[in-house]
C-alpha positions as CSV (number, residue, x, y, z in Angstrom):
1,X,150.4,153.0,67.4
2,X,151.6,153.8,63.5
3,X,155.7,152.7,64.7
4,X,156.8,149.3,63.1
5,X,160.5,149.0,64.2
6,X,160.1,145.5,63.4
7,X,163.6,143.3,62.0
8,X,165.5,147.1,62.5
9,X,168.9,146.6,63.6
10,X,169.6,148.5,67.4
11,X,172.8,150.1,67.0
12,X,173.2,152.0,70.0
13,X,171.3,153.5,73.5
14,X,172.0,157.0,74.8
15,X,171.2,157.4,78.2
16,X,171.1,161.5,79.2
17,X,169.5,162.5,82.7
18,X,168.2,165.8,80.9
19,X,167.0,164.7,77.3
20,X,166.0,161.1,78.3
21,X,166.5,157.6,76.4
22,X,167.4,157.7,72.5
23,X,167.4,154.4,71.2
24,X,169.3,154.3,67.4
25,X,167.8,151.9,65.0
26,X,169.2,151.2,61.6
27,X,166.9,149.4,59.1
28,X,168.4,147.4,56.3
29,X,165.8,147.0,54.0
30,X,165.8,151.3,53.6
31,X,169.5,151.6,54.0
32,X,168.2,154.1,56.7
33,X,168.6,155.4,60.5
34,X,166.4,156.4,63.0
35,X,166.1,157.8,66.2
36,X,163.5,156.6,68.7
37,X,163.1,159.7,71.9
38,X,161.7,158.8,75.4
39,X,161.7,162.0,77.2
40,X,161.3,161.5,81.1
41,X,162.2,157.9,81.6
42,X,161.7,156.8,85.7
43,X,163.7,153.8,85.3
44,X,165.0,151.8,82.5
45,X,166.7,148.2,81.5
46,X,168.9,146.9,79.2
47,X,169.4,143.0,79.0
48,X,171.4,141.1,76.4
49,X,172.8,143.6,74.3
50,X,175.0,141.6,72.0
51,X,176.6,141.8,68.6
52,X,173.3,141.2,66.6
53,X,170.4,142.9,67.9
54,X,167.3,142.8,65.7
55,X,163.9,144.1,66.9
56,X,161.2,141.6,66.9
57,X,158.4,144.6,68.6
58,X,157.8,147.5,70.2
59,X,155.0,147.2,73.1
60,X,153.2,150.3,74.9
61,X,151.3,149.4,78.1
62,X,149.1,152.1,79.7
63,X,147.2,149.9,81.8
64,X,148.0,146.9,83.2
65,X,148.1,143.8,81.3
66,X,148.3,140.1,81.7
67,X,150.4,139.4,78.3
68,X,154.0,137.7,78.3
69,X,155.4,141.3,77.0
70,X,154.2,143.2,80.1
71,X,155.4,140.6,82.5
72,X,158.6,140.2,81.3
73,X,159.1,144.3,81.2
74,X,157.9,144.8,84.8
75,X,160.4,141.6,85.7
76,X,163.3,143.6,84.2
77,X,162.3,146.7,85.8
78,X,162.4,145.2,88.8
79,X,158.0,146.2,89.4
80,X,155.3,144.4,90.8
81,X,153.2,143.2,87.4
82,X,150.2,142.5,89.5
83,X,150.2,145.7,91.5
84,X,152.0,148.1,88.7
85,X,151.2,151.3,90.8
86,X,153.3,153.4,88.1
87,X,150.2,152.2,85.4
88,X,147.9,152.9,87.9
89,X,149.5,156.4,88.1
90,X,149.1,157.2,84.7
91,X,152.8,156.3,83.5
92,X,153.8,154.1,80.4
93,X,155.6,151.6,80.2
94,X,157.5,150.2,77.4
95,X,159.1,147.3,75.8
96,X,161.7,146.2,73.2
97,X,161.4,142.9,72.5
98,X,164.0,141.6,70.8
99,X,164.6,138.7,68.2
100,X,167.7,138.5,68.7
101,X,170.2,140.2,71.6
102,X,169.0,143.5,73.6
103,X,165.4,143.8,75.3
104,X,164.7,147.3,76.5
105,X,162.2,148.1,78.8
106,X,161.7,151.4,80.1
107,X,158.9,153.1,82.6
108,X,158.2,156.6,81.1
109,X,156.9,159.3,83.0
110,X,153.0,159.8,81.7
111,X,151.9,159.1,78.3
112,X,154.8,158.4,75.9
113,X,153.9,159.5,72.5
114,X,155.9,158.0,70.0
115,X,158.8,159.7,68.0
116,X,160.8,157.7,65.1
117,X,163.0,160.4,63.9
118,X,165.0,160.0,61.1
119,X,168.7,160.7,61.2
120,X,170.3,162.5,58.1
121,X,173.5,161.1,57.4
């Protein structure tokens, strides 16, 4: 998939009915920000945001899958992992696995392609 979000700090979650999901990441290594887009998210979840909250992945599921990841993202989504109609359907889902703190998981209307913007600050 070319992102690699892996041990970037999350530093914030805007949630806009119109523009979608923007998740803010902050990576220590560069000294630098990002913004990651999901246009036309269906439903989303937030679990364990906390203090520290350090990326362990980023997952994409476009079909059905019998992985830990893609369980655990239908459970806090509140979907049927076995069914997953919304797959079926041609919708993504995705996940935010975390190593330590928030997990996101988010079903996004058809194929998500990725965007990791960088924020100029």
């Amino acid at each position: 998939m070319g992102i690699t979000i892996h041990d970037f700090q999350l530093v914030g979650i805007r949630l806009d009915p119109v523009s979608g999901v923007t998740v803010s990441l902050f990576d220590e290594s560069s000294r630098a920000s990002y913004d990651l887009v999901f246009g036309q998210v269906r439903r989303a979840s937030i679990d364990g945001f906390s203090s520290q909250n350090v990326v362990l992945d980023l997952k994409v599921f476009n079909r059905k899958d019998d992985s830990f990841e893609f369980k655990r993202c239908c459970f806090l989504l509140g979907l049927d992992p076995v069914a997953a109609r919304e797959i079926v359907d041609g919708d993504t889902l995705v996940f935010i696995e975390a190593s330590a703190g928030a997990e996101i998981a988010l079903l996004v209307e058809g194929t998500w392609d990725s965007r990791l913007i960088p924020v100029k600050s």
